[in-house]
Jmol script that loads the backbone (N, CA, C; Angstrom):
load data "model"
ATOM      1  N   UNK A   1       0.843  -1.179   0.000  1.00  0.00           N
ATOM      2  CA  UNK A   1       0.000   0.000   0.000  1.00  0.00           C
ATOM      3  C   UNK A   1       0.890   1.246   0.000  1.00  0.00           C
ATOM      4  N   UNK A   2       0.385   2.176  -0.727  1.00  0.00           N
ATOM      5  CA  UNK A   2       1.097   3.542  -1.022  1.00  0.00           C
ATOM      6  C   UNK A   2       1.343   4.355   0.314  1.00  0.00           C
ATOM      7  N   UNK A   3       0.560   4.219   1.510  1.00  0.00           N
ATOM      8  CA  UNK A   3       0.770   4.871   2.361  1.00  0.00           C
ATOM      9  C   UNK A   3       2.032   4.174   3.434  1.00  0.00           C
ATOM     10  N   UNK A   4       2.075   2.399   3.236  1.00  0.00           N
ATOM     11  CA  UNK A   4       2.750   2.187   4.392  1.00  0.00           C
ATOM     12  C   UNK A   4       4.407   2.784   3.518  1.00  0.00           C
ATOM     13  N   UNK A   5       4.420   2.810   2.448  1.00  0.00           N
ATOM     14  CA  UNK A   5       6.186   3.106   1.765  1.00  0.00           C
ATOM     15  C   UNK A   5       6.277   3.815   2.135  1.00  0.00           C
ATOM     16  N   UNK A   6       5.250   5.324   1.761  1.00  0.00           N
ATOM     17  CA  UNK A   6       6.105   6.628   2.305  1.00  0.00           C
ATOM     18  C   UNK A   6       6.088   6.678   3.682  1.00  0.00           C
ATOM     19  N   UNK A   7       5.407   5.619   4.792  1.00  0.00           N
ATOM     20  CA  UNK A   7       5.580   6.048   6.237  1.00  0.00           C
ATOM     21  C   UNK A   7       7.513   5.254   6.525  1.00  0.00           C
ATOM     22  N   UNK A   8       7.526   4.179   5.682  1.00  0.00           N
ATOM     23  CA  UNK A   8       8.900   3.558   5.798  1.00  0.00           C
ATOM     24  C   UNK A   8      10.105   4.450   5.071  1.00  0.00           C
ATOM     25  N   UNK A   9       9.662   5.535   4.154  1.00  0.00           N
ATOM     26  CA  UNK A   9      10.221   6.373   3.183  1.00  0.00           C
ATOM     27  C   UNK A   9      10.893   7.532   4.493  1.00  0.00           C
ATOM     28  N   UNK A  10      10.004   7.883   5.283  1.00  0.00           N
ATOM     29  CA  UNK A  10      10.485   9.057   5.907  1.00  0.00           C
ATOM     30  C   UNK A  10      10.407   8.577   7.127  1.00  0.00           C
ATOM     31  N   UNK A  11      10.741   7.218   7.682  1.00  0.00           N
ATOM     32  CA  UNK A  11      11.343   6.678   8.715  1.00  0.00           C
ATOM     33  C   UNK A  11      12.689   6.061   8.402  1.00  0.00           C
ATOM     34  N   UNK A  12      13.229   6.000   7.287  1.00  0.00           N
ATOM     35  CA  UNK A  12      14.292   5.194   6.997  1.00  0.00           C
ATOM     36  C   UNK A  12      15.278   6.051   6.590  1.00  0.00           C
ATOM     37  N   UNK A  13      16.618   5.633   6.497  1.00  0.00           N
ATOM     38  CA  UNK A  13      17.863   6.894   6.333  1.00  0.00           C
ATOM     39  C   UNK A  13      17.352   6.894   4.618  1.00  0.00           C
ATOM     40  N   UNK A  14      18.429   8.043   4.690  1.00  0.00           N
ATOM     41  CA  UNK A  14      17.897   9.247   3.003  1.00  0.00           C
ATOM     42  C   UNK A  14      18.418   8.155   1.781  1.00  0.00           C
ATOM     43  N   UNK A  15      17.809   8.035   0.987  1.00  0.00           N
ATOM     44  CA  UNK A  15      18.593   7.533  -0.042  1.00  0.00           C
ATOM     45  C   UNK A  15      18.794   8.508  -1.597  1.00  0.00           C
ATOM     46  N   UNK A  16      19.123   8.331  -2.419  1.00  0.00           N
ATOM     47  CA  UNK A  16      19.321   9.227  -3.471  1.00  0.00           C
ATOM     48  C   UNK A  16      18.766   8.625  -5.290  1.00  0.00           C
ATOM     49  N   UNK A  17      17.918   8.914  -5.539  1.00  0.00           N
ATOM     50  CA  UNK A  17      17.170   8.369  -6.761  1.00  0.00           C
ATOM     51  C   UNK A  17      17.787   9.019  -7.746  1.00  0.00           C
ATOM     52  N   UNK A  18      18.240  10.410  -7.735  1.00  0.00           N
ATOM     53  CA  UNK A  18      18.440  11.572  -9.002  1.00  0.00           C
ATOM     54  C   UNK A  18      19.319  11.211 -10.033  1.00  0.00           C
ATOM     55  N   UNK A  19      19.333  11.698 -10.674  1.00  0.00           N
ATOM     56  CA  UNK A  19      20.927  12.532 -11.560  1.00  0.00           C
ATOM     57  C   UNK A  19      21.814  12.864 -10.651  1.00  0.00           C
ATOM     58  N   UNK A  20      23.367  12.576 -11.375  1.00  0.00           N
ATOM     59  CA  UNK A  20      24.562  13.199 -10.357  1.00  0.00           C
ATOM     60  C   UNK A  20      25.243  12.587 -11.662  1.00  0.00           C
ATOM     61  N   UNK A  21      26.707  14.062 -11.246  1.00  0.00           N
ATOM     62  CA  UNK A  21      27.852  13.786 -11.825  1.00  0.00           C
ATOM     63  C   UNK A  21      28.666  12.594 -11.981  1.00  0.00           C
ATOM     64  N   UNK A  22      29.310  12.144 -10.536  1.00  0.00           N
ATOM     65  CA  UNK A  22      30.231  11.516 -10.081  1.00  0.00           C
ATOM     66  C   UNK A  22      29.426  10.807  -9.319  1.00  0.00           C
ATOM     67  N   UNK A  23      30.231   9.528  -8.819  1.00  0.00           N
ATOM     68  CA  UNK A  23      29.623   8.946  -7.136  1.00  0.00           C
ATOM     69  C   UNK A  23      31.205   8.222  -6.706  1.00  0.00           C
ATOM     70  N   UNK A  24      31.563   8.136  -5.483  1.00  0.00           N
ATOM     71  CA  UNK A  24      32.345   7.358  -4.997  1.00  0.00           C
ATOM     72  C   UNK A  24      31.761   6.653  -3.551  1.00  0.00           C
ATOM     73  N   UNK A  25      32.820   5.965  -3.281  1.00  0.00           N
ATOM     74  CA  UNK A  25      32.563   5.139  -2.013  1.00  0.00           C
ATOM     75  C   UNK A  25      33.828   6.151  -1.168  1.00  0.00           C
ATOM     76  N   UNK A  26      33.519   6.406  -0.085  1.00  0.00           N
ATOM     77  CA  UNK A  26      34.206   7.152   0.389  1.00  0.00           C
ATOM     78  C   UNK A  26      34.174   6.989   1.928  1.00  0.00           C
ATOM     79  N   UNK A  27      34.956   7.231   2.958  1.00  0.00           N
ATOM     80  CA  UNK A  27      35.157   6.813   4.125  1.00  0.00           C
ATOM     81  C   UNK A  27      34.662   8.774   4.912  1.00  0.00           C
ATOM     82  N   UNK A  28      33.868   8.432   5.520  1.00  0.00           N
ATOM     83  CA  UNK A  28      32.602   9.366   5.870  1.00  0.00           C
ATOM     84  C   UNK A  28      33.006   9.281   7.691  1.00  0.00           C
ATOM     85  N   UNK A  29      33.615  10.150   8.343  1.00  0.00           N
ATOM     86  CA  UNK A  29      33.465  10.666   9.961  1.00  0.00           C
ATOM     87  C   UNK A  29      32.485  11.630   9.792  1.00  0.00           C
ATOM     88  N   UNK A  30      32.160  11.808  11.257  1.00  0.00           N
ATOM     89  CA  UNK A  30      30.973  13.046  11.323  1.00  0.00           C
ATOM     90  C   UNK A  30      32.662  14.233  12.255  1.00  0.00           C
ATOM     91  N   UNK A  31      31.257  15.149  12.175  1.00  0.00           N
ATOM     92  CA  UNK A  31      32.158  16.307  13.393  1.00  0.00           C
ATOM     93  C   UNK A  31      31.106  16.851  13.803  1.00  0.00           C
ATOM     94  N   UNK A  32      31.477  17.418  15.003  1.00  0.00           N
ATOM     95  CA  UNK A  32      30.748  18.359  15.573  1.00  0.00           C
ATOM     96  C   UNK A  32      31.600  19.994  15.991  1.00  0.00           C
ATOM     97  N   UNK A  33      30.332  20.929  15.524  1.00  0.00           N
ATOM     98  CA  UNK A  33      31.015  22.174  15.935  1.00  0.00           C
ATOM     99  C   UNK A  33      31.809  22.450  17.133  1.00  0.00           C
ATOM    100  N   UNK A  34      31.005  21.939  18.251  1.00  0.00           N
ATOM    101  CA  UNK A  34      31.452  21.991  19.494  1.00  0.00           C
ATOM    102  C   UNK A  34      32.161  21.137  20.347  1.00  0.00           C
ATOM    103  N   UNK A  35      33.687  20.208  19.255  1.00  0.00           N
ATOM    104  CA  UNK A  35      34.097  19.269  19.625  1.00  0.00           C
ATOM    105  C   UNK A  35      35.446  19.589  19.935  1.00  0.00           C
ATOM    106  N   UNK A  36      36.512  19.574  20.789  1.00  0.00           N
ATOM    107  CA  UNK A  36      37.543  20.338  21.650  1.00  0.00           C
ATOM    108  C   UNK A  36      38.124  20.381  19.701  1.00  0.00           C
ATOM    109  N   UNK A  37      39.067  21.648  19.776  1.00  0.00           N
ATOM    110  CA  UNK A  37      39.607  21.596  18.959  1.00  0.00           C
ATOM    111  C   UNK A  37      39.325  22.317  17.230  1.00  0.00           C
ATOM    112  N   UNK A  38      37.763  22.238  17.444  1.00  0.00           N
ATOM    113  CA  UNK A  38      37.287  23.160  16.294  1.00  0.00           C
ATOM    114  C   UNK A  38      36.620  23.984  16.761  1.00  0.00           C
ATOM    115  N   UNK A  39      36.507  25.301  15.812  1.00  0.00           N
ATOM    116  CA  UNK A  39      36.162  26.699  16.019  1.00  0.00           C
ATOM    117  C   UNK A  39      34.693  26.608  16.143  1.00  0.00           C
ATOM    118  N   UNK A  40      34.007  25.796  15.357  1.00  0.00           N
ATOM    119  CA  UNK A  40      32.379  26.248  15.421  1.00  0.00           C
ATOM    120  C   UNK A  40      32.258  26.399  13.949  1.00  0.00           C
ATOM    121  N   UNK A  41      33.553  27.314  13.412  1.00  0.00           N
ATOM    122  CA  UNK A  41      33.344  27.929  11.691  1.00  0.00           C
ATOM    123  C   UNK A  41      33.664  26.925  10.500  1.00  0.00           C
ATOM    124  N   UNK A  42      33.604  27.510   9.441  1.00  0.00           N
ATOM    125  CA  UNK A  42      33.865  26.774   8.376  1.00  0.00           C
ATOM    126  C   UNK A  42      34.678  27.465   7.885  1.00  0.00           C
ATOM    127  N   UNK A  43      35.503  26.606   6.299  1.00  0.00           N
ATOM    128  CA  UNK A  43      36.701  27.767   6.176  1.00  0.00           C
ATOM    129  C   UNK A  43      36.139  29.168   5.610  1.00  0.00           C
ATOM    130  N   UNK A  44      34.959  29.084   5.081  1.00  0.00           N
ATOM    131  CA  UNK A  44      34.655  30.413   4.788  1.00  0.00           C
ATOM    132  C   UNK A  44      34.069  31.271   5.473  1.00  0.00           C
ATOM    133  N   UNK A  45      34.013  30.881   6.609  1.00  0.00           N
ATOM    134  CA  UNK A  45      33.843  31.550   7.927  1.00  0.00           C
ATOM    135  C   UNK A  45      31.866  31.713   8.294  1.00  0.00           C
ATOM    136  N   UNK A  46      31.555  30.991   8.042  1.00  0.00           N
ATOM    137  CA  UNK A  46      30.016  30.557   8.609  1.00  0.00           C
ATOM    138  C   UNK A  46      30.149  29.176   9.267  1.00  0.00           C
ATOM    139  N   UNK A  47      28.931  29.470  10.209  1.00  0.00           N
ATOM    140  CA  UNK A  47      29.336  28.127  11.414  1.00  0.00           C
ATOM    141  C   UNK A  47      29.151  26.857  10.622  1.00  0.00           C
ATOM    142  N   UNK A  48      29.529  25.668  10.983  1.00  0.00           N
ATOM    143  CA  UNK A  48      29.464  24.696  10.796  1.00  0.00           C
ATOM    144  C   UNK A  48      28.156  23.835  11.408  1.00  0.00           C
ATOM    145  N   UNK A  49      28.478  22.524  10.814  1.00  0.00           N
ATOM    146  CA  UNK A  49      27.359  21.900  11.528  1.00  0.00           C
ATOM    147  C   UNK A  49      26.561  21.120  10.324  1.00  0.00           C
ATOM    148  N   UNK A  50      25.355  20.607  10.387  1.00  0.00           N
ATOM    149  CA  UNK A  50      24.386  19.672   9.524  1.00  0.00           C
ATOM    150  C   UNK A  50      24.431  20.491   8.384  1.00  0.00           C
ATOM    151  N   UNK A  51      24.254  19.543   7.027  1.00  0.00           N
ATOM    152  CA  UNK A  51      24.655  19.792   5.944  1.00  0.00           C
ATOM    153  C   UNK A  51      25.618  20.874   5.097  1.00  0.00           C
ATOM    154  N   UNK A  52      26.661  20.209   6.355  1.00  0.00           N
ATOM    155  CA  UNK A  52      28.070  21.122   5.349  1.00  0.00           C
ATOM    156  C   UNK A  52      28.909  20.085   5.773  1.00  0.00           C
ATOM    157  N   UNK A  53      29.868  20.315   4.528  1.00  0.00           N
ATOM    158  CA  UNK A  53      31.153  18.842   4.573  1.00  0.00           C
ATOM    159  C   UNK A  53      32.435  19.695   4.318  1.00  0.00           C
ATOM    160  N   UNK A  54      33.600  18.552   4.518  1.00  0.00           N
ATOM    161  CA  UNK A  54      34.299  19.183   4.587  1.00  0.00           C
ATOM    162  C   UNK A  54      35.193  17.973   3.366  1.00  0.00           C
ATOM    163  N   UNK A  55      35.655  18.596   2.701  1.00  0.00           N
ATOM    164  CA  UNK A  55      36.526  17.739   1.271  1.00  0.00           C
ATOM    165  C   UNK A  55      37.787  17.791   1.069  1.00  0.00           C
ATOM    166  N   UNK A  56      38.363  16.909   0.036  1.00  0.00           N
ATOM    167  CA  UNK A  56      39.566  17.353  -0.145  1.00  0.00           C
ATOM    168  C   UNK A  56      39.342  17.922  -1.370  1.00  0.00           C
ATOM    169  N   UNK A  57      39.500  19.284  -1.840  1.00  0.00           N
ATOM    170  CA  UNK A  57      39.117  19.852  -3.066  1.00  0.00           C
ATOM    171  C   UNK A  57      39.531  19.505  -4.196  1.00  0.00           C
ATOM    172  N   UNK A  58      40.580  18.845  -4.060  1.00  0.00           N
ATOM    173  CA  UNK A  58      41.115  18.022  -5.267  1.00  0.00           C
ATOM    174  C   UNK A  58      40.371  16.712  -5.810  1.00  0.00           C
ATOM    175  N   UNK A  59      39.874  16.515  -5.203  1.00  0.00           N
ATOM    176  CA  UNK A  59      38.447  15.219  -5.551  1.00  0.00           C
ATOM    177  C   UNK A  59      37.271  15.704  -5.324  1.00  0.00           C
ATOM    178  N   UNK A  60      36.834  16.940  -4.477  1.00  0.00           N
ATOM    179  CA  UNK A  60      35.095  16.870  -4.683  1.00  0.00           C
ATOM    180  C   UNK A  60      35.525  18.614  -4.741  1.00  0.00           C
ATOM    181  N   UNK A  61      34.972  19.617  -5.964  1.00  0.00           N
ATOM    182  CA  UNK A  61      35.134  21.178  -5.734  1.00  0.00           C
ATOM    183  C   UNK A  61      34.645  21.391  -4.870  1.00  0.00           C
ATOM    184  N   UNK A  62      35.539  22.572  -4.051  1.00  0.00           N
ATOM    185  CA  UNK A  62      34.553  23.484  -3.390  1.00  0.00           C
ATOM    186  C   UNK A  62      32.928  23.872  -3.324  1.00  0.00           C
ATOM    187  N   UNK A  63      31.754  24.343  -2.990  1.00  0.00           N
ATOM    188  CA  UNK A  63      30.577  24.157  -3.390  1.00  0.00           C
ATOM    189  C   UNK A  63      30.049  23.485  -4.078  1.00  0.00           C
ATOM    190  N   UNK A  64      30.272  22.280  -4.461  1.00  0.00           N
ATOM    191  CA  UNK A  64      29.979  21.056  -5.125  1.00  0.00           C
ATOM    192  C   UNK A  64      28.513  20.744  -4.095  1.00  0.00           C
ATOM    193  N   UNK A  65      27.519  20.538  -4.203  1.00  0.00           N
ATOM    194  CA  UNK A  65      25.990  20.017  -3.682  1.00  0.00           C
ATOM    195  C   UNK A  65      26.441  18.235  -4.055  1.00  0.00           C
ATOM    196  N   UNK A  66      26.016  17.574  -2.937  1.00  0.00           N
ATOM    197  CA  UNK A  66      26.533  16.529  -2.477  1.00  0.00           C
ATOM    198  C   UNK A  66      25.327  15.768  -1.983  1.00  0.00           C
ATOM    199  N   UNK A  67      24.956  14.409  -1.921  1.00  0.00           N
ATOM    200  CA  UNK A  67      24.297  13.248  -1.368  1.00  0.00           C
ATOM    201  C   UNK A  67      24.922  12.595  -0.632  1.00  0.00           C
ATOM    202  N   UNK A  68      24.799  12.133   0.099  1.00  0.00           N
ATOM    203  CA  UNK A  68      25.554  11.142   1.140  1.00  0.00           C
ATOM    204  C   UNK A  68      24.792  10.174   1.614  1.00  0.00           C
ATOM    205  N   UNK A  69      24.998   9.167   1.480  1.00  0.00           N
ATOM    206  CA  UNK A  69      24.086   7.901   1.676  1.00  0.00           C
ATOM    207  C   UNK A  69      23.866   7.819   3.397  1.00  0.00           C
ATOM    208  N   UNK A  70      23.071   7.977   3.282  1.00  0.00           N
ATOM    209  CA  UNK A  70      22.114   7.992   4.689  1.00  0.00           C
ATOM    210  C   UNK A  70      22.499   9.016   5.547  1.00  0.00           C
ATOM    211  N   UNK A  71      23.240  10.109   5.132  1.00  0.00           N
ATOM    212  CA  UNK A  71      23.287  11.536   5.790  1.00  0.00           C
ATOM    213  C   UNK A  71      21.698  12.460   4.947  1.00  0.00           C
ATOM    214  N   UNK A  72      22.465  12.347   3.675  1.00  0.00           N
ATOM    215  CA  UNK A  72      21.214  13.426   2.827  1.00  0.00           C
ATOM    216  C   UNK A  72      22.277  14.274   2.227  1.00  0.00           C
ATOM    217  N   UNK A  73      21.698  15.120   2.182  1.00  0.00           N
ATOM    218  CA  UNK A  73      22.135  16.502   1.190  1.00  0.00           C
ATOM    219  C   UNK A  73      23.301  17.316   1.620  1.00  0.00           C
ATOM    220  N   UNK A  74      24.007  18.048   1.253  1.00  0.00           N
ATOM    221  CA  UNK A  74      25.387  18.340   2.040  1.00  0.00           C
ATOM    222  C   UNK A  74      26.091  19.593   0.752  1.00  0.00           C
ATOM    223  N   UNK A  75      26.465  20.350   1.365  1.00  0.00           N
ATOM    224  CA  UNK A  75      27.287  21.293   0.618  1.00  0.00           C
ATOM    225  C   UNK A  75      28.769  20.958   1.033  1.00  0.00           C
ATOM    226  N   UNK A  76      29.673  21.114  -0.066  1.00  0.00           N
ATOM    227  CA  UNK A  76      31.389  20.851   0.149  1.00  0.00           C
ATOM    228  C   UNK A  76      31.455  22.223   0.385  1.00  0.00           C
ATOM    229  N   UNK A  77      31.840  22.802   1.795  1.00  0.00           N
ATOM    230  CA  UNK A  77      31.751  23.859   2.296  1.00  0.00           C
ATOM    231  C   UNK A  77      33.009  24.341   3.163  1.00  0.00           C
ATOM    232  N   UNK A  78      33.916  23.519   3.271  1.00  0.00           N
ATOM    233  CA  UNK A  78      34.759  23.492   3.709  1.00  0.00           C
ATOM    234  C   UNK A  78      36.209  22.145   3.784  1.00  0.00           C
ATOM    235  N   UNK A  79      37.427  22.704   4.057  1.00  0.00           N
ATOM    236  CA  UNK A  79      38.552  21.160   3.819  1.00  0.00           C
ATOM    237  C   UNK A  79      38.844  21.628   5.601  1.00  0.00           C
ATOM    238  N   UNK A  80      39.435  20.600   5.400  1.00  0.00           N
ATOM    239  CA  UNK A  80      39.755  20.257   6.667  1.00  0.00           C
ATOM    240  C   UNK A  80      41.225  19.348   7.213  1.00  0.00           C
ATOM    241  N   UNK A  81      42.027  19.388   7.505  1.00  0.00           N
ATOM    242  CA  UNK A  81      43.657  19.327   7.639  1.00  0.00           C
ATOM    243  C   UNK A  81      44.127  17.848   7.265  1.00  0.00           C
ATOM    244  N   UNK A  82      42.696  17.063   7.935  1.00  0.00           N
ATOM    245  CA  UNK A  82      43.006  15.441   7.659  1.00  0.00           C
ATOM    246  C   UNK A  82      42.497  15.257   6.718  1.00  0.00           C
ATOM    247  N   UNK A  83      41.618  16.016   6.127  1.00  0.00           N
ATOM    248  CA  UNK A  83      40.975  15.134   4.885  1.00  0.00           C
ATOM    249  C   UNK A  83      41.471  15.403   3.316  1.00  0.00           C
ATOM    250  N   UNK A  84      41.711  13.848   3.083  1.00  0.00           N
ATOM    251  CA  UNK A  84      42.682  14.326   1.878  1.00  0.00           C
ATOM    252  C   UNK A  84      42.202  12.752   0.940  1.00  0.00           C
ATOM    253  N   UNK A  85      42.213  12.432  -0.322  1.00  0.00           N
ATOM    254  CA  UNK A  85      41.481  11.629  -1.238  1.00  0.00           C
ATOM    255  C   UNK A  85      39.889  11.332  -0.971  1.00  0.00           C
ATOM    256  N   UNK A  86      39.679  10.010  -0.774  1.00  0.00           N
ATOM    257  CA  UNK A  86      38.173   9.458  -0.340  1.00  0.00           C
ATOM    258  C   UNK A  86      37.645   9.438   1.046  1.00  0.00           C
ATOM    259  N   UNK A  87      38.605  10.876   1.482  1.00  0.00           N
ATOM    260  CA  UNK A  87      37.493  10.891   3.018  1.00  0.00           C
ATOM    261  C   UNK A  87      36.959  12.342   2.958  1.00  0.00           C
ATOM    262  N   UNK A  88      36.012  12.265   3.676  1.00  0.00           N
ATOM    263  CA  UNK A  88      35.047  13.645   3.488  1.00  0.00           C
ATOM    264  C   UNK A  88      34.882  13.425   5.121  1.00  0.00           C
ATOM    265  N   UNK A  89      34.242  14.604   5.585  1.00  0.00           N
ATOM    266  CA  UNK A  89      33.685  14.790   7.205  1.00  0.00           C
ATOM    267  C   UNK A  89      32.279  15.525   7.265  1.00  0.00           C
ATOM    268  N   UNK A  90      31.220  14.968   8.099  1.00  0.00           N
ATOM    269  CA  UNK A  90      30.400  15.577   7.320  1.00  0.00           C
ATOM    270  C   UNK A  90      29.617  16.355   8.678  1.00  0.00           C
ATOM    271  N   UNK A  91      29.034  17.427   8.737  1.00  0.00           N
ATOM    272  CA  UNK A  91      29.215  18.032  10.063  1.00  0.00           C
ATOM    273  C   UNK A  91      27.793  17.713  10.052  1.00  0.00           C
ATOM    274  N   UNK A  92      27.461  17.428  11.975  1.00  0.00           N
ATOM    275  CA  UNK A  92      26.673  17.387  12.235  1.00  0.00           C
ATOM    276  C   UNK A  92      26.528  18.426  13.871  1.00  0.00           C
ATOM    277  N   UNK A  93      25.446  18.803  14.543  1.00  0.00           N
ATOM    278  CA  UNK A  93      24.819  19.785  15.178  1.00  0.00           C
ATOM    279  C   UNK A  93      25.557  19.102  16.778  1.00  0.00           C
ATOM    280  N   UNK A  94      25.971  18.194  17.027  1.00  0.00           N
ATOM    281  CA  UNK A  94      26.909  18.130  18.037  1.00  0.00           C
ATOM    282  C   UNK A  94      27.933  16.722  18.707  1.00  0.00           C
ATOM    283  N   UNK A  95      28.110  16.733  19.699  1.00  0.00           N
ATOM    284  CA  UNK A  95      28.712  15.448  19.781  1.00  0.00           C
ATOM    285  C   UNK A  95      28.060  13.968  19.461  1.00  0.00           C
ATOM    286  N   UNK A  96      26.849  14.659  20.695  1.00  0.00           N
ATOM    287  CA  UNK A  96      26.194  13.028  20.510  1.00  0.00           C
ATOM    288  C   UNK A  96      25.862  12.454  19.341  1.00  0.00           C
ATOM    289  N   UNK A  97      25.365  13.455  18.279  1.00  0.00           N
ATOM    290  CA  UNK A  97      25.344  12.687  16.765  1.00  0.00           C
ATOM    291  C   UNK A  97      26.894  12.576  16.320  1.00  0.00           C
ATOM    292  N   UNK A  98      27.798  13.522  16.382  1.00  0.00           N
ATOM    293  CA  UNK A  98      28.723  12.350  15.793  1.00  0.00           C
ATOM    294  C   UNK A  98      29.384  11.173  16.105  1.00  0.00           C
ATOM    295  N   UNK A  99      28.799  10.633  17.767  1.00  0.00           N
ATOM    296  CA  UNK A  99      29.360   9.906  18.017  1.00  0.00           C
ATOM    297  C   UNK A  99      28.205   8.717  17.253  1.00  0.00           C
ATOM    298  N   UNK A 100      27.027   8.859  17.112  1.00  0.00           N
ATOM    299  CA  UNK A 100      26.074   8.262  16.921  1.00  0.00           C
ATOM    300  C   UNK A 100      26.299   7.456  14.755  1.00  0.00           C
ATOM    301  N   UNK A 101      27.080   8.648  14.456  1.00  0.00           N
ATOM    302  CA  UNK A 101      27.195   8.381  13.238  1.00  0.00           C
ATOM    303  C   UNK A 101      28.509   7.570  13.100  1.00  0.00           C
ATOM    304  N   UNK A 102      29.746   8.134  13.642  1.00  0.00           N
ATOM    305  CA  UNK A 102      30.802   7.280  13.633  1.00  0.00           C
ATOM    306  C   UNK A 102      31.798   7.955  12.684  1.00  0.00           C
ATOM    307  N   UNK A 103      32.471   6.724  12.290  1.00  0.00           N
ATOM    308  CA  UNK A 103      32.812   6.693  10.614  1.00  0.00           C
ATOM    309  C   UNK A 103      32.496   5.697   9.716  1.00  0.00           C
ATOM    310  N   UNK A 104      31.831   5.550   8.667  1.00  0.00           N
ATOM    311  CA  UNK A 104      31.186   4.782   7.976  1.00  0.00           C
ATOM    312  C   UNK A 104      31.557   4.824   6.137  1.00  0.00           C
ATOM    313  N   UNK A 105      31.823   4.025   5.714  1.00  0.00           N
ATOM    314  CA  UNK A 105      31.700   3.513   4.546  1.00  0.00           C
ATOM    315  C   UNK A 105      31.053   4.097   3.551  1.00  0.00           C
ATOM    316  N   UNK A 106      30.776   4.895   2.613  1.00  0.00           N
ATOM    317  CA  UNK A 106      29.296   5.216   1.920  1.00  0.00           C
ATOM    318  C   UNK A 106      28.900   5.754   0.744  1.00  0.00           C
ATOM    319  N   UNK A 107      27.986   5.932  -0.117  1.00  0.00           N
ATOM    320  CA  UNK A 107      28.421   5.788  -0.937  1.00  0.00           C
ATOM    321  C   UNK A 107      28.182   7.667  -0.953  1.00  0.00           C
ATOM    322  N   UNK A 108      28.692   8.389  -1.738  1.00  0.00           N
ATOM    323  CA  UNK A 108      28.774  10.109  -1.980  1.00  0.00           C
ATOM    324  C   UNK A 108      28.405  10.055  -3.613  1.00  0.00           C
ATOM    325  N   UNK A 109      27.476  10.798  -3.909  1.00  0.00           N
ATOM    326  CA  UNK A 109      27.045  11.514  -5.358  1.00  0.00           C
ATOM    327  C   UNK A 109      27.392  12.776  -5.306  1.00  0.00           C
ATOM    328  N   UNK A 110      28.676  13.408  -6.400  1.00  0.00           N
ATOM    329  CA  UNK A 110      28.424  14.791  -6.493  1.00  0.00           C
ATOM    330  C   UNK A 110      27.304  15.061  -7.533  1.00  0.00           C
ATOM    331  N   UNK A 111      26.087  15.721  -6.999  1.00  0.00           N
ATOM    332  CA  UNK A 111      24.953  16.112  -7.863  1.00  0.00           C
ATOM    333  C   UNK A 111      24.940  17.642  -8.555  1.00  0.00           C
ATOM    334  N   UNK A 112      26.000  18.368  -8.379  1.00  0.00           N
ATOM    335  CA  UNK A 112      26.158  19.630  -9.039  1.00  0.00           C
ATOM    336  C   UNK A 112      27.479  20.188  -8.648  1.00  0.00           C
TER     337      UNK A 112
END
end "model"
wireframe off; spacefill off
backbone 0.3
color backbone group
């Protein structure tokens, strides 16, 4: 039935149906703004946090609009000192989610 999918649709992590450029498998940590050691900001100096990532610009551009398998939607909004080939970081709103997310496996679509 059409109603029980979309109740499993928007109970279940994000998945990605669209068009996209690129996709890789990529090794995915979270962060949090308020985790010893980072500012809160991004490198372009707006705070950090849920749907902004951090890349190595040499594999995903700068402002590149991004999917992330079971994060969602994500702007490449910032690099970050460790991240360099197939790892990305993908910020989330504080500790307990990034401890909740980890680092995980996954798959990344650049969609623009």
């Amino acid at each position: 039935n059409a109603e029980t999918r979309v109740w499993d649709r928007l109970h279940g992590d994000p998945e990605f149906f669209g068009n996209y450029r690129k996709s890789f498998v990529m090794r995915v940590p979270a962060y949090a703004p308020n985790e010893p050691g980072n500012t809160g900001y991004r490198a372009g100096g707006s705070l950090a946090g849920k749907g902004h990532v951090a890349v190595d610009p040499s594999v995903i551009p700068l402002g590149s609009m991004l999917f992330i398998q079971g994060y969602g939607y994500a702007i490449a909004g910032d690099i970050g000192g460790g991240i360099r080939g197939s790892t990305i970081d993908v910020g989330v709103d504080n500790s307990e989610q990034a401890y909740r997310w980890g680092s995980r496996e996954v798959e990344v679509y650049v969609v623009s």
